[in-house]
N, C-alpha and C positions, 0 to 999 in steps of 0.2 A: 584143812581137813587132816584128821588126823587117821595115817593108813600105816601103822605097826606089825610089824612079821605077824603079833600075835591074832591080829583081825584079817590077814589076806586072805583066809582062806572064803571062797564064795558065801557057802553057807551061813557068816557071820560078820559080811558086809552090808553094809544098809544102805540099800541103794538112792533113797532120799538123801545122805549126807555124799552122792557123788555127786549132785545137782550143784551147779555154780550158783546159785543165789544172791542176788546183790545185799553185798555188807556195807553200810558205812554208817557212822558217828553222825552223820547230820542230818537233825531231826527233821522229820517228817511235820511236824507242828512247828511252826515258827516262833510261836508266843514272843509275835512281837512289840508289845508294848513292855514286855521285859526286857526282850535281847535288846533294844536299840538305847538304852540307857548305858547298856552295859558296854556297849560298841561305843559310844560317845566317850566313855571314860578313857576307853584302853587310848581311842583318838588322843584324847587329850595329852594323856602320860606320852605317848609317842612322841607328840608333837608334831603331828601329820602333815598340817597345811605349811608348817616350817620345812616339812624334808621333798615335800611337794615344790615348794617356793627354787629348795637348795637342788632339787633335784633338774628344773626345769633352766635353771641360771645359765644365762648365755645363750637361749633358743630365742627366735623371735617373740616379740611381745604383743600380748593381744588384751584390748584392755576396755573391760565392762565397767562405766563409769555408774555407780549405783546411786540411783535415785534416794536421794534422801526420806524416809517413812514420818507421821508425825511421831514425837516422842510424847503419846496422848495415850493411854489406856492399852487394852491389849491387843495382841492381831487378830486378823479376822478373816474369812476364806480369802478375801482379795486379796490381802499382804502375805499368806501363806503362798496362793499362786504366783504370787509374784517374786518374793524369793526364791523359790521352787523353781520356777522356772530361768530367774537367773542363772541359780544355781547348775543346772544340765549345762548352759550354756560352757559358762566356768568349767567346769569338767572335763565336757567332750572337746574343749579347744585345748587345755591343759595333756589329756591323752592325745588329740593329736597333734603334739610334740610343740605347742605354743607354750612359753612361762606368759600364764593368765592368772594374775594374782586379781584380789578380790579384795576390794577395802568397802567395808558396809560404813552408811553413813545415817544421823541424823540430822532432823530439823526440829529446833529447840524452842525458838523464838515464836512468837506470836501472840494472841488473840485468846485463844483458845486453851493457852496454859496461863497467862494471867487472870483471867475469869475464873479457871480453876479454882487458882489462887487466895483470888478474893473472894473467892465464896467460902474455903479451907480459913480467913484470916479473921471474915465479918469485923467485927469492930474495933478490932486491934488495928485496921491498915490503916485507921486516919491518926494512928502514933507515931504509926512508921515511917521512915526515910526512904525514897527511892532505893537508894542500895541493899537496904533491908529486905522490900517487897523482891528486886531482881535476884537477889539470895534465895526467897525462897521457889520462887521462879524456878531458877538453878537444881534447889533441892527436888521438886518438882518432876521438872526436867529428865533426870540424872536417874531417878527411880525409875521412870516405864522406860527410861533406855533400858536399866538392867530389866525388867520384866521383857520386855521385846528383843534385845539380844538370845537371854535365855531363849524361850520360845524359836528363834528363828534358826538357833543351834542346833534344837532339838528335831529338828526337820532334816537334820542331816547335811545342812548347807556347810560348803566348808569358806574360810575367811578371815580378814586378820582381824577376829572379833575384839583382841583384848586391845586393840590400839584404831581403833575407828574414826572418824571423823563427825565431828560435831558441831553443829553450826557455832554452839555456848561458847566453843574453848577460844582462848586468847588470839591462836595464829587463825584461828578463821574466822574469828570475829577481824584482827586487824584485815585480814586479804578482803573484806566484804568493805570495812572502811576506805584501804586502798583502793579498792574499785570506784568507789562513791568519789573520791578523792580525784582519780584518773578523769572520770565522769564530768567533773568539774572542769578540769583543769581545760579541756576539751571543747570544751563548751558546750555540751551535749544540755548540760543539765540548767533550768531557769527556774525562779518560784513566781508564781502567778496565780491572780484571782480566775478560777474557773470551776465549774461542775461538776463535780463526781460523784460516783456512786457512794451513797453515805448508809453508815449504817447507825439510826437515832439509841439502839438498842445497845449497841458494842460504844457508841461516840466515836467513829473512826472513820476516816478513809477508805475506798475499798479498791483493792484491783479489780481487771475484769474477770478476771481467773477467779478471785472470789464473790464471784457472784455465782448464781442457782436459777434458775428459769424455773415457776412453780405455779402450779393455777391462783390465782388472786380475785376476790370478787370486788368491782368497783363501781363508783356509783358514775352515768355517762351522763352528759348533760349537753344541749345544744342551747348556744349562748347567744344572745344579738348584742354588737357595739355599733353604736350612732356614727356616722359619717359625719365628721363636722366642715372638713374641706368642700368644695364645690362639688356636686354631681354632677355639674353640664359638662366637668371637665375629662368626665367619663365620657358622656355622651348626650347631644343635645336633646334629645328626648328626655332626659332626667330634669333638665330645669327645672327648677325650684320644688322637686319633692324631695321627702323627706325619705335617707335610704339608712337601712342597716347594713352590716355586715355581719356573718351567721359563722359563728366556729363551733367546732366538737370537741371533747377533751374527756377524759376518763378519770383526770387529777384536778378535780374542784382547785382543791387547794391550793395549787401554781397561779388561780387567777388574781390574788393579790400583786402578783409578780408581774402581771401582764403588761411589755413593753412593746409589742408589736402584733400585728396580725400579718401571715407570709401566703402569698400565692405563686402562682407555678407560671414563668413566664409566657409560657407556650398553649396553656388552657383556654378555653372560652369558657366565661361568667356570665351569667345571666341575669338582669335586673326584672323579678317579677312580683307583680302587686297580688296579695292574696288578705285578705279580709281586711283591706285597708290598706296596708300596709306594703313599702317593697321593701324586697330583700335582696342580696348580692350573695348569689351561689354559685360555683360549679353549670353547668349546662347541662352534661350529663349524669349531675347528681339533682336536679332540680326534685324529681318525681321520690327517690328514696328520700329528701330532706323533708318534701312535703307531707309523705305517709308520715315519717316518726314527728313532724309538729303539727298535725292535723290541720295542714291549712287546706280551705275549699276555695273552690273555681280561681285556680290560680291562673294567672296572665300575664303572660312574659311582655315584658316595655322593651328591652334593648340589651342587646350581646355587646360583651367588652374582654378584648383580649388583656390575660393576665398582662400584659407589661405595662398596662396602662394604669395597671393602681399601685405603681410605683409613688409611693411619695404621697397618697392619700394619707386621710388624718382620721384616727374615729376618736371614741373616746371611750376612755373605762364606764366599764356600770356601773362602781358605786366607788371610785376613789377620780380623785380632782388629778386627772392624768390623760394624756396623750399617745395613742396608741400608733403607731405607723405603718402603714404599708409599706411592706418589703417583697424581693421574691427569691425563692429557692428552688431548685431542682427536686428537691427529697419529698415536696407536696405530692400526694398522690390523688387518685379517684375510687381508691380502693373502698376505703369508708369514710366517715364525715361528711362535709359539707366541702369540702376542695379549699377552705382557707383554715391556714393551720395559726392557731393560739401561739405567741411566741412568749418565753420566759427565760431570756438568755441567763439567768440567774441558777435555770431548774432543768437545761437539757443540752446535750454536748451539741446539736446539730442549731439550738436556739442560739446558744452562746458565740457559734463561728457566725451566723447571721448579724447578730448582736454587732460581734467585731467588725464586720465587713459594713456594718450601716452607721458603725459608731455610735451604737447605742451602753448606753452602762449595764455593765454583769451585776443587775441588781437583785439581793436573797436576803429574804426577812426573816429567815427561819434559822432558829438558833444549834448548837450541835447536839441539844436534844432534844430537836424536831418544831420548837415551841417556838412560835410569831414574837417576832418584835417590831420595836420601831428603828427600821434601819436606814443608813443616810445611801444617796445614789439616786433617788427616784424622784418626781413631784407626787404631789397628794400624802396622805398618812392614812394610816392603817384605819378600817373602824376598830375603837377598841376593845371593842365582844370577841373582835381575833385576835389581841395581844396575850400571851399567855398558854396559849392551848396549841398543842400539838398538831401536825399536820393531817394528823388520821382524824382528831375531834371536832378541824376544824371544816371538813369536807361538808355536813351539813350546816355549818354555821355559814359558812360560803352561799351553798344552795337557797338559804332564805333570803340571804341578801341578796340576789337575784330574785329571787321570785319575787320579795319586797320591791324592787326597781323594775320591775317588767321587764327584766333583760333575758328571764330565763322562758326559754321559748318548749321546751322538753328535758323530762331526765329520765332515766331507765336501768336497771343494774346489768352490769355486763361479767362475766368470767373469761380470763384471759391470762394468759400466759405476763409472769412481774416478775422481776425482780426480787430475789431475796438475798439474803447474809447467809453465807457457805453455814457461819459457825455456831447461829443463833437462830437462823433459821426463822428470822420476821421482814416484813419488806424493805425494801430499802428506796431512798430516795434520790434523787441529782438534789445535789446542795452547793453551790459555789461557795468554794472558799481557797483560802490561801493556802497552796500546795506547791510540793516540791516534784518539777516533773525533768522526765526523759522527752526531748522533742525529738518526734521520729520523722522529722524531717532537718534536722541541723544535724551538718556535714554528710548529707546522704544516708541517713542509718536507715529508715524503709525501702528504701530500691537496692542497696547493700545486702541486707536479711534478704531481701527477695533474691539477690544473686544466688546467696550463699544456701539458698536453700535447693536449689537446681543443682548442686554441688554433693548434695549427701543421696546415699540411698537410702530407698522408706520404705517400708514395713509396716503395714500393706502400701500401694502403690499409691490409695487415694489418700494418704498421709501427707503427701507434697502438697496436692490441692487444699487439702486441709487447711495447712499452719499458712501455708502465702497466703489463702484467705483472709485469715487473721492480720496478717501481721498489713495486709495492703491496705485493710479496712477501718484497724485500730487507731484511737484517740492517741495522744502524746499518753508517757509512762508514768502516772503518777506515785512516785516514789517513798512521800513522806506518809505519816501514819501516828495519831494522837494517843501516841501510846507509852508505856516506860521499859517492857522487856521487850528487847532486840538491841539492834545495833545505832547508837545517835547518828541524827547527820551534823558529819564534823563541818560547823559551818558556827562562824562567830559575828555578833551584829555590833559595830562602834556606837557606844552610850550616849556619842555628844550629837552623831549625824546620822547615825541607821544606817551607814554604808556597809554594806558585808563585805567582811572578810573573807578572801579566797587565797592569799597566799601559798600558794602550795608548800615552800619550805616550812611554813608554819604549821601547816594542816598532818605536813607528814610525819612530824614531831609528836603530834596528838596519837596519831596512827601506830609511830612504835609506841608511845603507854599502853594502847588499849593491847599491844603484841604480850607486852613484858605483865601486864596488868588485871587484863578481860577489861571491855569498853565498861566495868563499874568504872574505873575512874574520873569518869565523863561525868557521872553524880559525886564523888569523891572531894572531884578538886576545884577550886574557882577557875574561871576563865583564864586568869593571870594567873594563877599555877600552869596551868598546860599551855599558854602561848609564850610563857617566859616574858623574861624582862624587854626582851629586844620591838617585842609587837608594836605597832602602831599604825593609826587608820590611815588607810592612802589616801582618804578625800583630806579630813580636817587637822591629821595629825594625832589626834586621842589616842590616849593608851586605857580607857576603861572601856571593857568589851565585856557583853553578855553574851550565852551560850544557845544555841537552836536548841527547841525540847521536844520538837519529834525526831519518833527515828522511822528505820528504812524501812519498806515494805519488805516481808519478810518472802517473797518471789526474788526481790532481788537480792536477798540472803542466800537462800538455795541457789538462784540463777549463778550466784558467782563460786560454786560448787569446783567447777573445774578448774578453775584462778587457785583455789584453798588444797586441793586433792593429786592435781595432775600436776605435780613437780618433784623437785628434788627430794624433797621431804620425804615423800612413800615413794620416790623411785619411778614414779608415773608420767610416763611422756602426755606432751598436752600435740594436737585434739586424743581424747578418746577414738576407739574402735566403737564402741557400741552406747545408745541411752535404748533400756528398754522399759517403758511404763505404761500403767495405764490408757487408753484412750484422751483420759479426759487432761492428760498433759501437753495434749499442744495448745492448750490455752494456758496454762500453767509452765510445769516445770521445762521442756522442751522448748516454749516458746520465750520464756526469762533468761536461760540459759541461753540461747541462738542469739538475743539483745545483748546481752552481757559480752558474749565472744564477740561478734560483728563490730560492737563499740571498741572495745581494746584490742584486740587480735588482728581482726578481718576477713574471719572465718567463723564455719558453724565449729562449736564444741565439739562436733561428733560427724563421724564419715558415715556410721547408719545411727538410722534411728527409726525403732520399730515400738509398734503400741499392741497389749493385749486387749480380749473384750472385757467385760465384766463376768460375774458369778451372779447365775442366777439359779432357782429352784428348779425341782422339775416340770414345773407345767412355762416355767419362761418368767416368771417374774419376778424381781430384783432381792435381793435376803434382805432380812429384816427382821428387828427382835419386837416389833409390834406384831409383825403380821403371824410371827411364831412359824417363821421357814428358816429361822437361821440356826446354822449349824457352825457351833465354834470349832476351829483345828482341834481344841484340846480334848474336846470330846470324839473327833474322829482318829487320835491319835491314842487315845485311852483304849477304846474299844477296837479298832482295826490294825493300828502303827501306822506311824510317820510315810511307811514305804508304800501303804494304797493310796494314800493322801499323794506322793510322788507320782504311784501313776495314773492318779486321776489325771492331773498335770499334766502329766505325757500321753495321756488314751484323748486331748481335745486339740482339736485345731484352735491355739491359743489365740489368734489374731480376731477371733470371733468369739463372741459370749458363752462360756462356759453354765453347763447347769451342773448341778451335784444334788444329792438327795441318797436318802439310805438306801432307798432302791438300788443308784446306780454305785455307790459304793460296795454293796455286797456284792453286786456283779463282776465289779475290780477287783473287790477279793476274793471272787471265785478264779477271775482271772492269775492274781498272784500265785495262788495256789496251785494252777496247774503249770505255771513259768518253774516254782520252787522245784515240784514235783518232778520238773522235765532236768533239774539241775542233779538232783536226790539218784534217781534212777542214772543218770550217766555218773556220777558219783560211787553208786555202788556197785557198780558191773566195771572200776577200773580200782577197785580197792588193790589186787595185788598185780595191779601194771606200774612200771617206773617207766616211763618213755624213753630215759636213758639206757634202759636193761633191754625192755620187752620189744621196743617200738619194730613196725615191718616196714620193709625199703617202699616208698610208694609204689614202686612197678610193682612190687609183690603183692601189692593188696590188693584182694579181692572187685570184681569191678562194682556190684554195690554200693562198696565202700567207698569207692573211686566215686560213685555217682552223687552218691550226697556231700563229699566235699567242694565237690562241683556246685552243689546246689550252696552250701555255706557260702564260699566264695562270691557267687552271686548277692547274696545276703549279706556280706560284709561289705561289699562295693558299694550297694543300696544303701547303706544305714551309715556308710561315710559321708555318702553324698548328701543323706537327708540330715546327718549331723551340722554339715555344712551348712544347709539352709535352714538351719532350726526346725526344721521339721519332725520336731520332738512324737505328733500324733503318728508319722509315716514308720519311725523306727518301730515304735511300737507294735504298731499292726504288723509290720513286719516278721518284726522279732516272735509276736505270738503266733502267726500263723505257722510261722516255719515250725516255731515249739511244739504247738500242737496236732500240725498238719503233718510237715513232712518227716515230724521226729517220731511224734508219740505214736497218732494215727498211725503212721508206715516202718517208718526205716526203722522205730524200736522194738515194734511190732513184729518185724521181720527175720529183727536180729537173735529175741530171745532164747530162740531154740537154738543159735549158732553158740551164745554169748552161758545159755546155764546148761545146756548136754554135749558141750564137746569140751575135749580134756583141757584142763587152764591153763597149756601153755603151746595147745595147738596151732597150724598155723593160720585154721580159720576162725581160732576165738581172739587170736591177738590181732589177726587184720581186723575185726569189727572192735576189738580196745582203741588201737590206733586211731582207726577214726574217728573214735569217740573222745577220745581224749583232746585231737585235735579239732571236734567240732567245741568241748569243752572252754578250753582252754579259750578259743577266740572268742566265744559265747560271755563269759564271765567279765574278758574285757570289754566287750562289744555296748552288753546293757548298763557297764558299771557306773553312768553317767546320774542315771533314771533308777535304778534299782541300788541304791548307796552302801546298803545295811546288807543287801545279802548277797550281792559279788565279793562281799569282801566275807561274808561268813562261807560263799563257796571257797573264795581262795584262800581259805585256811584249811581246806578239806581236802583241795585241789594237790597233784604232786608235779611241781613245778618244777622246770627246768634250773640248774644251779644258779644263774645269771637272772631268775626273776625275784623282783623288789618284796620287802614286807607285806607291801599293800597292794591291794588291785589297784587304785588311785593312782600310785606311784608310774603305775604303767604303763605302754602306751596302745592306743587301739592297737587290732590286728592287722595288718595289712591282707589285701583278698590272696593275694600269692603266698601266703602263708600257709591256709588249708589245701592248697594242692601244689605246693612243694615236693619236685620229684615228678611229676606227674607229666606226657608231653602232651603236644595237640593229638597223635595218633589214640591215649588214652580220653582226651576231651571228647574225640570224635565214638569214640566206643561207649559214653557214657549216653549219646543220646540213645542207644537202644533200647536203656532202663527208662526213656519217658514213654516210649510206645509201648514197651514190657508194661508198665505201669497203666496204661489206659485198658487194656486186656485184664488187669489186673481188679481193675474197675466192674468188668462187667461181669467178671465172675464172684468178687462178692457179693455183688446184685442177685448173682442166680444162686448166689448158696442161701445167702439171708432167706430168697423164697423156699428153698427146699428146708430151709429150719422153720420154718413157718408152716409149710405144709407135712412137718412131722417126718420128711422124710429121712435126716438127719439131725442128729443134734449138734455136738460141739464140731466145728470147722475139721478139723481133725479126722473125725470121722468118715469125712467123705474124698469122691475118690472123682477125679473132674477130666472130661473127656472134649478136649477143643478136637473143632474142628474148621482151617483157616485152609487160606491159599493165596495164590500174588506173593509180593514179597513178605507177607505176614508170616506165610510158611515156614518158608527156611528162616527169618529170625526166632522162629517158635523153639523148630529144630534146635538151631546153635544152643538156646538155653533151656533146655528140654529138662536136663537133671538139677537145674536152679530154681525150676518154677515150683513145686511146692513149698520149698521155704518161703518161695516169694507170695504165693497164694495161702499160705499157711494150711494145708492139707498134707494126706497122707500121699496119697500119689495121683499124677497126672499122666494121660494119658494124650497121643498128638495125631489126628486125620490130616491129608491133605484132601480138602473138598471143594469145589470152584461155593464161588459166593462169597456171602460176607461172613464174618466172624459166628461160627454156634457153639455155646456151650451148653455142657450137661455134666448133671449132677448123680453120684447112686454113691453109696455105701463103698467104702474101702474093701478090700479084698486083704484076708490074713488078722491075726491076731493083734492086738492093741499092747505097746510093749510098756511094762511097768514103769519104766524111766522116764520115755520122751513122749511117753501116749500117745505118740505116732502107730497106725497100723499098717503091719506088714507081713507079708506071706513068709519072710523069714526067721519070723517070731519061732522060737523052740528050736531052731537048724542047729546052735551052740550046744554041747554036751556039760556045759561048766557053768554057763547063764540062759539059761531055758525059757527066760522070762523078757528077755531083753532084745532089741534087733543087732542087728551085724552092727552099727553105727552107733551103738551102745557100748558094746561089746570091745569094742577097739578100744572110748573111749575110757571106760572101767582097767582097763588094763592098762592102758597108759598112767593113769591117777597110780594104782597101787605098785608101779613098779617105780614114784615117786620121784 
């Protein structure tokens, strides 16, 4: 303000420019899909997360080991949330006072970028070399890394983007060989004829992890096979009839396969004739077998407990084959007929029966899906099913039953199949020759089970979760009929098939593919990479051909923390933290926990925590079919990066997130009063330096004192939920106070101290002081979750000499900071303001009605008459000349009156004074300012004697 000899005199002062008015430079509108570009750059030029990295050197380390994203297309709310939320993590351990560096990674290899591929190459890839195709792979690859880096930048994540880790690159291609290698050498790893999940569509392998659980409709069929053994040996009543045996099954197709029929040792069976005919069922399924085959007046002959059809013989329906009775535990009576179809060729629990009876893993279905004629079995196929797939052949199946009277009913069923993560059509069990992890060679499932009672989980039922898995899981199957990824370094002798496992040999391969990228593996002949010295340990030979699958790409990523957590980025092994999705403890958490338990002997991670999913607003899953999905880049275009952050921060992440434009604009109505609450403390401390102005805490006013009291509390809170990730708790936190105890009250309270008394009085500086000091902890406090505009407040902000360039740079506040100075006799004085403040309560209650009924208008106006008693009295008393600022009125008036609390409301007494439109009876008493009150008056003269 400018007040010149030549303007003192009254008459030609204007008393609108003595008003202290908040000033400041930071805009009221954010326009942030502008500013945070512009923030991203200055980032850059600084080189933030390097002076972040230099700045933290030497503090303890805390280390979020990140989940690798696919390197597939572009992100989408779920990988948004999920960096996002890494990111708070990174931050808030970084501020308080952790060096938590951040290495983003990808997952390059698989399935899903070769198909790409070959769809991008059509008919050029039957020209092409292996190496050629994993080039392009590569190139592939290498692109949506930069579109997804980009992208995950622009979120405001901070990280050592330009140096990441990538499944692709040479050193963690070799670290994923060395693992496979260790694996080996171990003896963890065998190859064997067995059953897995196949997928006819991709030609490959499948983990369980990729697989999908998805409704499927299938055609159900109940089957009868002839008893050819004796029935007396059942039971003497059976002599000499003629019996069946009656199975269910949902997979026609598997019945070409059919080496046994299994029952439940412990069941009773029941042999009953029904329209001629007996049958061998269940007991307690007699009556449902009979509904779905309409048999009439049926007649039970003779009960036989399961263990006696041990070793019985039936025979196939329509191939020249011997079917066995076996028995298992996993029979149930839940549906069927209580004797299960066995196809140790076509299902993980057939194939251990299979084993256990020394029956052959026999599969006539080719790898893509199509019947042949395969050796292992008697009989031979009819040939109406050589040639045709397993889906076309399910009817072809069903007439040859029906043709042989063995099919007794069929019906179509919808049920929860099996399908391919990537392709998304069903999938089948197919035995074939695979490379696997045995989870039970040298303890590795009771191992994992220890090691998982050893970490903490997020949420709690995460423990239960993965042990579940990992107790109930099949061995690991490792290998995968594919050409981009990693080979398995495994060599076979030309003269005798003995494989090669020498480890000095293998780990010779392992540094090429270091110095090289596993192309070499296609590059070079076998005797190029085993060198001269190789030769087979059975026969002697030195010609050796090369294995042509490689590894399952679980176990690419699983060996994440072998490739990341070392010397290289500086990264001690285990990790502090995995946090992903839910749907990683069949995935990446669970590959990862195998991988570490194998080599180590530990989980990779001391926690490990999962979020829910993103869903729309009415609850159900996004989707660019169903037209609920909403890209980041369209919420980042229209809102900025920073609502996107606090949507993140406003859910309890551990549970299913919904988003929708509704509750976005409600974030951003929210941001905006966060912003607003930063603007307004901003510009009522334009001409405070803390170092100049600042008031001794004793000296400040108790107000003042009260709400750093309340900060404090609020910083304690939002440590502690920092602590626990409790990223939705800061939140709530942080806005309530914002809008509760700041704007609602204490700013509310303040303005008439903070724009009508002189600026450099000492009851406008105690209310800067605390403001600044509620600032200043405030800016650090959200700078975790609010990325983009703690740091555009801390440039607006006047900081102490010794604070860093950046809010990032800095470290939370500590709760002792806001009431620095201050004793318990002060702590004890402040609780008067929460009972001041419940009084406070009810008389806006009774002004708002007297605005209502006309009898007042602006607060101001009126003139408030308590009347209190007990100990309410005298605290009224002591603060008698505080309460209208604190009620916002002209004046109050105090009764002592037995009872409870009464107030009343009537019109001020005295004139309304031009300045602080407070009214007052000593409106005109001044001979110089006629217009103003005494408390005006002082402060006008103080301004112009400058």
């Amino acid at each position: 303000m400018d007040f010149s000899p030549s303007t003192m005199k009254p008459d030609r002062v204007d008393l609108k420019k003595t008003v202290n008015l908040p000033r400041t430079s930071f805009p009221m509108k954010a326009d942030l899909p502008r500013m945070e570009p512009r923030m991203l750059e200055r980032w850059e030029r600084q080189g933030l997360y390097e002076k972040i990295r230099r700045a933290r050197a030497g503090r303890p380390l805390y280390v979020l080991h990140d989940g690798p994203p696919y390197a597939n297309g572009t992100i989408h709310a779920g990988t948004a949330f999920n960096k996002i939320l890494k990111d708070f993590i990174v931050k808030s351990k970084s501020m308080a006072g952790y060096d938590a560096p951040f290495v983003p990674g990808w997952d390059c290899h698989g399935l899903p970028i070769e198909i790409k591929v070959d769809t991008e190459l059509g008919p050029r890839k039957a020209r092409m070399s292996a190496v050629e195709i994993r080039r392009e792979c590569r190139r592939y690859a290498e692109y949506w890394v930069n579109v997804q880096r980009r992208d995950f930048k622009r979120l405001g994540v901070f990280g050592r983007w330009e140096d990441p880790y990538l499944t692709m690159s040479p050193q963690y291609q070799a670290a994923i060989a060395r693992a496979f290698v260790e694996f080996l050498d171990r003896g963890y790893v065998y190859k064997g004829l067995k059953p897995v999940h196949w997928c006819i569509h991709c030609r490959t392998a499948l983990a369980e992890a990729e697989v999908e659980y998805e409704n499927h409709t299938s055609p159900s069929i109940w089957v009868r096979f002839a008893l050819v053994s004796d029935p007396a040996r059942l039971d003497p009543a059976l002599t000499g009839r003629k019996l069946w045996g009656v199975i269910w099954t949902t997979t026609p197709w598997t019945i070409p396969a059919n080496m046994a029929i299994a029952f439940h040792p412990d069941f009773e069976y029941a042999a009953v004739e029904a329209d001629g005919e007996v049958y061998l069922v269940a007991a307690s399924l007699i009556e449902a077998t009979a509904a779905k085959c309409g048999w009439k007046a049926v007649r039970e002959l003779a009960r036989v407990e399961g263990r006696k059809l041990e070793g019985a013989v039936f025979r196939h329906p329509f191939i020249e084959r011997d079917s066995l009775g076996v028995l298992a535990d996993y029979v149930t009576l839940e549906q069927g007929t209580g004797a299960v179809h066995t196809a140790p060729g076509h299902g993980h629990e057939d194939y251990l029966t299979g084993q256990q009876y020394g029956i052959h893993t026999y599969c006539p279905v080719g790898p893509q899906g199509e019947f042949y004629h395969a050796e292992g079995a008697a009989g031979r196929l009819p040939e109406v099913l050589v040639g045709k797939t397993v889906w076309e052949a399910n009817p072809v199946v069903v007439g040859l039953l029906r043709e042989r009277g063995a099919l007794l009913a069929e019906e179509t069923v919808e049920h929860s199949y099996p399908h391919c993560w990537r392709c998304h059509n069903p999938t089948i069990f197919r035995a074939t020759e695979q490379w696997f992890i045995g989870m039970e060679r040298n303890g590795l499932r009771e191992r994992a089970l220890q090691a998982i009672r050893q970490v903490r989980w997020l949420p709690a039922w995460g423990e239960e979760r993965i042990a579940n898995m990992i107790a109930n899981r099949p061995d690991w199957c490792i290998s995968r009929q594919r050409i981009w990824g990693v080979p398995i370094v495994v060599f076979y002798c030309e003269s005798c098939g003995e494989t090669v496992t020498d480890r000095r040999l293998l780990d010779r391969v392992v540094d090429l593919f270091e110095q090289h990228t596993a192309d070499v593996w296609y590059e070079r002949s076998a005797a190029e990479l085993l060198g001269p010295e190789a030769c087979c340990p059975r026969c002697g030979g030195r010609s050796f051909r090369k294995e042509d699958d490689i590894l399952d790409v679980w176990f690419d990523s699983g060996s994440s923390h072998l490739a990341v957590l070392n010397a290289t980025y500086g990264l001690p092994w285990p990790s502090d933290l995995y946090i992903e999705g839910g749907d990683q403890y069949r995935g990446w958490f669970h590959s990862s926990l195998l991988v570490a338990v194998g080599l180590r002997g530990q989980a990779p991670y001391r926690q490990c925590a999962s979020h829910g999913w993103i869903l729309d607003a009415e609850g159900r899953a996004m989707s660019k079919s169903l037209g609920n999905y909403i890209a980041p880049e369209e919420i980042i275009n229209r809102y900025g990066a920073e609502v996107l952050r606090l949507w993140v921060a406003s859910v309890e992440f551990t549970e299913d997130a919904r988003i929708s434009d509704t509750i976005l604009t409600r974030l951003s109505e929210a941001y905006r009063k966060l912003r607003n609450t930063f603007r307004w403390a901003l510009g009522n401390l334009t001409d405070f330096d803390p170092a100049r102005d600042a008031v001794p805490a004793q000296d400040l006013l108790e107000m003042d004192q009260w709400i750093l009291f309340r900060a404090e509390e609020l910083v304690r809170s939002c440590r502690s939920f920092y602590e626990d990730f409790a990223f939705h708790r800061v939140y709530h936190a942080a806005y309530n106070f914002a809008t509760t105890d700041l704007s609602a009250l204490y700013f509310d309270v303040l303005k008439d101290r903070l724009y009508t008394a002189a600026p450099r009085s000492h009851a406008r500086r105690s209310a800067q002081t605390a403001l600044w000091r509620l600032t200043y902890a405030l800016v650090r406090l959200l700078a975790p979750i609010l990325a983009f505009t703690t740091e555009e407040v801390w440039d607006h902000l006047v900081k102490p000499p010794s604070a860093p360039e950046s809010v990032h740079l800095a470290l939370f506040p500590e709760p002792a900071e806001l009431t620095e100075g201050l004793t318990e006799r002060n702590r004890l004085r402040a609780r008067n303001w929460d009972r001041l403040l419940a009084v406070r309560d009810a008389v806006l209650k009774r002004l708002e009605e007297a605005r209502q009924e006309k009898e007042i208008g602006a607060p101001l106006e009126a003139r408030v008459l308590l009347r209190a008693d007990g100990d309410l009295y005298p605290l009224l008393a002591e603060y008698e000349d505080q309460l209208p600022a604190l009620f916002i009125v002209s004046q109050v008036a105090l009764e002592q009156k037995p009872g409870e609390l009464q107030v009343e409301v009537e019109r001020a007494a005295g004139r309304k004074c031009e300045r602080c439109w407070k009214y007052s009876t000593a409106v005109g008493a001044d001979p110089v300012w006629p217009t103003i009150c005494p408390a005006c008056v002082e402060a006008v003269r103080e301004i112009l004697k400058g």
